[in-house]
C-alpha positions as CSV (number, residue, x, y, z in Angstrom):
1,X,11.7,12.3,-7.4
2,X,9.1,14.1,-5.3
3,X,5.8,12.4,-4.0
4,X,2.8,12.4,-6.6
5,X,0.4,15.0,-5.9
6,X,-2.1,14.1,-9.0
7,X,-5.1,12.0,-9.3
8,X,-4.5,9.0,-8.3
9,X,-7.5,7.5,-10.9
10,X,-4.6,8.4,-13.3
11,X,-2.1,5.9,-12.3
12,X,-4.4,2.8,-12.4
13,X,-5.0,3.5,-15.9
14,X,-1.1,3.9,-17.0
15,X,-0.8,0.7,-14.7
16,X,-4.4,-0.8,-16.3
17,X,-5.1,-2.6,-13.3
18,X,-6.7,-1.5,-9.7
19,X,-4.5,0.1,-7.4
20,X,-6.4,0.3,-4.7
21,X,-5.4,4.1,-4.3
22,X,-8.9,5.9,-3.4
23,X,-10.9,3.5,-0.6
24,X,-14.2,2.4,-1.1
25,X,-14.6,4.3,-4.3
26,X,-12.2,1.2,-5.8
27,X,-15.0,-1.0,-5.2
28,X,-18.0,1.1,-6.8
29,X,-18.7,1.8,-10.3
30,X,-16.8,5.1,-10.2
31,X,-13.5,3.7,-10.2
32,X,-11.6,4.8,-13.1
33,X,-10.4,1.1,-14.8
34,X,-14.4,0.4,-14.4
35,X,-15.5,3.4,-16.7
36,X,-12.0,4.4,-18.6
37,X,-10.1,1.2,-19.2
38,X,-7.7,3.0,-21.6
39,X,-4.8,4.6,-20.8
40,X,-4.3,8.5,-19.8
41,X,-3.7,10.9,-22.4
42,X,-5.4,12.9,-24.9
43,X,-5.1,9.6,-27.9
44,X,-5.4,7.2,-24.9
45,X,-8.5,5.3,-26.5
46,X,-6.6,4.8,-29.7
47,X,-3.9,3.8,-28.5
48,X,-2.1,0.8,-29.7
49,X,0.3,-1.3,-27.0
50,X,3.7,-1.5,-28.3
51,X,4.9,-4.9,-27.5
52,X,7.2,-4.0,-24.2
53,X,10.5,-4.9,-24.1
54,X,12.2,-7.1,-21.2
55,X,13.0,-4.0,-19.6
56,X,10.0,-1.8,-20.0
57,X,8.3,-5.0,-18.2
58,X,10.3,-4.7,-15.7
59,X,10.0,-1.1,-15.2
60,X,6.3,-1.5,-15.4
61,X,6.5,-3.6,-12.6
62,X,8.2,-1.4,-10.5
63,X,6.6,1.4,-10.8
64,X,3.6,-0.6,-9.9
65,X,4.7,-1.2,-6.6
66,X,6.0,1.9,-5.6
67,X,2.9,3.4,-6.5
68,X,0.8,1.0,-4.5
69,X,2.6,1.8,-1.4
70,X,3.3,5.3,-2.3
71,X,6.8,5.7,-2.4
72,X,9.7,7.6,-4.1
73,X,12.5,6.3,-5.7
74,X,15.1,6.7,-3.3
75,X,13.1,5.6,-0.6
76,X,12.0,2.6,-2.3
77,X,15.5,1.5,-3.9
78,X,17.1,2.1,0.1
79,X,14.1,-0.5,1.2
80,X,15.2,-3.0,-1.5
81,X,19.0,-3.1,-1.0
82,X,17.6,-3.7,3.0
83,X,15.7,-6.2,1.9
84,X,18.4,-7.5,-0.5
85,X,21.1,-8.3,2.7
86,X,18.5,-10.2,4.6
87,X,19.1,-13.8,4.2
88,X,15.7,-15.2,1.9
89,X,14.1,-14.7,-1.3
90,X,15.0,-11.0,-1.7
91,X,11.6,-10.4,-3.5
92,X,9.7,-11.6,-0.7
93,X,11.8,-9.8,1.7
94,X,10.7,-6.7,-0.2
95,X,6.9,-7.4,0.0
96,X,7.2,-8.3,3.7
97,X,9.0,-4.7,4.1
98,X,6.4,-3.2,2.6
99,X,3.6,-4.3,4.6
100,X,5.5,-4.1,7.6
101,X,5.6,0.0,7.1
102,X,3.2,1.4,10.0
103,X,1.1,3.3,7.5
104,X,0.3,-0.1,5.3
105,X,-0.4,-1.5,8.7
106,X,-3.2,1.3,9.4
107,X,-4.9,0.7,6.2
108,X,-4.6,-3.0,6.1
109,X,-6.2,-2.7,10.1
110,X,-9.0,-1.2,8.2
111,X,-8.7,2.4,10.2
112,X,-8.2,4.4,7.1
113,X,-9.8,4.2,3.6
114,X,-5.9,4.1,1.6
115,X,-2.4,4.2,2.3
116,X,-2.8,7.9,1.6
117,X,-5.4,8.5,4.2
118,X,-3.4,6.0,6.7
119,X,0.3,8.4,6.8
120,X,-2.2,11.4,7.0
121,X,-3.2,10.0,9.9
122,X,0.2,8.9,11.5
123,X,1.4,12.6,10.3
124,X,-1.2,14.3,11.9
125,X,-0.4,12.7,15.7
126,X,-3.6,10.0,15.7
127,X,-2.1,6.4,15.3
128,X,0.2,5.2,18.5
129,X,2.3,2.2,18.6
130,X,2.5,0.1,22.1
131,X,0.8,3.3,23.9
132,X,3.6,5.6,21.7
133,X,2.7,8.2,19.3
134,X,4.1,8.6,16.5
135,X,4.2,10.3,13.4
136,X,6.9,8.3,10.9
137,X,4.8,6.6,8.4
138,X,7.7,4.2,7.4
139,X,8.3,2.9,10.8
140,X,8.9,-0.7,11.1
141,X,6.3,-2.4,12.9
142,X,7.4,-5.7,14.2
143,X,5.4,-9.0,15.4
144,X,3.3,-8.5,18.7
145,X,3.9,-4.5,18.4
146,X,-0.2,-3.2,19.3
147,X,-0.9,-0.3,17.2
148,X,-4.1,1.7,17.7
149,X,-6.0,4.8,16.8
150,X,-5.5,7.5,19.5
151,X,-9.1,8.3,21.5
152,X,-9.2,11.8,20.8
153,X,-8.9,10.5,16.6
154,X,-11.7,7.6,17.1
155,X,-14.6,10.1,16.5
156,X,-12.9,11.3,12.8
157,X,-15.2,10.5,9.8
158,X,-12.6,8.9,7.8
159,X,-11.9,6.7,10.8
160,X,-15.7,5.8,11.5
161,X,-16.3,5.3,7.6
162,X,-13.0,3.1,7.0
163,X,-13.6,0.7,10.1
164,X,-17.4,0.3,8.9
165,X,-16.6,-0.4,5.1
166,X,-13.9,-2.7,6.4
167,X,-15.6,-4.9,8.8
168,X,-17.6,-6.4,5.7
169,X,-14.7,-8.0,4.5
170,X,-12.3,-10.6,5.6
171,X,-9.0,-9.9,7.6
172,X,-5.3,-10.9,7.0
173,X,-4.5,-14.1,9.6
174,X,-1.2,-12.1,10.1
175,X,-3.0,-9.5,11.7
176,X,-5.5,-8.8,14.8
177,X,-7.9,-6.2,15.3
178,X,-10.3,-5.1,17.7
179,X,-13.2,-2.6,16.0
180,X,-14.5,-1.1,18.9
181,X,-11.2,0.1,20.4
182,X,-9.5,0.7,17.0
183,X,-6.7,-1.5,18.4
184,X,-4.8,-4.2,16.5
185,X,-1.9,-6.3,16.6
186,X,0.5,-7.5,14.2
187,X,0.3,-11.1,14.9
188,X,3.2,-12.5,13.0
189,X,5.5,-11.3,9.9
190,X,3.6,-12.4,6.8
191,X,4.7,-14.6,4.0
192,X,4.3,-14.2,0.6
193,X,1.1,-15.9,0.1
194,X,-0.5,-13.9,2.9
195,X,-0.1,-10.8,1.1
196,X,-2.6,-10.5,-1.5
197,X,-0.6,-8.4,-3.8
198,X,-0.9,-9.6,-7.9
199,X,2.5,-8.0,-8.4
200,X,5.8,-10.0,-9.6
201,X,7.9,-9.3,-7.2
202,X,11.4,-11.1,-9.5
203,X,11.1,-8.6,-11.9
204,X,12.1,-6.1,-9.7
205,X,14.6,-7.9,-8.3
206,X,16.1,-8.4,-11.5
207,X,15.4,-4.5,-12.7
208,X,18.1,-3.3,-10.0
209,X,19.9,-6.4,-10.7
210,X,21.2,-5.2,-14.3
């Protein structure tokens, strides 16, 4: 399965829920569930909701997830059976993966708007890890690892815009950060009820279970 390339507005609506996909626009009027909370599609308005089997819940579920973080199929399945052999809920395991992956950690610092924006970043050379660049968006960051925006990448728009809109809300206690070096620090490895995610993480676990 290859990355989506669509409009992201698209996939909240199938989901019917925020994804938090597009930045600051998720927080204006604009966004999509605020003016079209129906679902995609030409008869999306009238539309009746099939009662969803235990399955299709499931699958729901999933596909959640993996769109949240942005991920395909293979990728994400490889992260769950990782997640599966470490000892611990294996749901939770999962989650903590997840936001462990260097480009969650540059959007959850606040230095880019998404996820999106955050491995465009990381791709394009500006993010370094302990004084290391690096350009792997699914690096593993681990506890006490100092990851900051490169000087030459402080200056970018996105960078500015993302670290102002983000200073006006509240920060993870899992994680440090420094505004006016774009430097944080991953404090600690989170648990499940510091990551505010409304997913259900056991249905997954039970999807690839069957």
């Amino acid at each position: 399965m290859s990355r989506y390339t669509g409009p992201v507005c698209r996939l909240c609506r199938r989901e019917g829920e925020k994804l938090f996909l597009k930045g600051k626009r998720c927080f204006t009027e604009k966004c999509a569930i605020e003016r079209k909370a129906h679902p995609p599609g030409q008869h999306g308005t009238g539309r009746r909701r099939r009662r969803q089997s235990e399955y299709a819940v499931q699958l729901r579920e999933k596909q959640k997830v993996k769109r949240i973080y942005g991920m395909a199929e293979k990728q994400f399945r490889a992260l769950f059976v990782k997640a599966a052999r470490v000892p611990g809920v294996t749901g939770e395991n999962l989650l903590v993966a997840l936001e462990s992956r260097l480009d969650n950690i540059v959007y959850r610092l606040g230095f880019a708007p998404s996820r999106k924006a955050a491995r465009q970043l990381i791709r394009h050379r500006h993010v370094r890890v302990d004084g290391h660049m690096l350009d792997v968006p699914s690096y593993v960051v681990t506890p006490g690892a100092e990851v900051s925006v490169a000087p030459h990448a402080r200056g970018l728009p996105v960078v500015k815009e993302a670290i102002e809109d983000r200073k006006s809300r509240d920060q993870l206690s899992w994680l440090g950060v420094d505004y006016d070096t774009a430097t944080g620090r991953m404090l600690e490895r989170p648990s499940r009820a510091d990551i505010p995610l409304a997913v259900e993480e056991q249905l997954i676990v039970e999807l690839y279970s069957k």
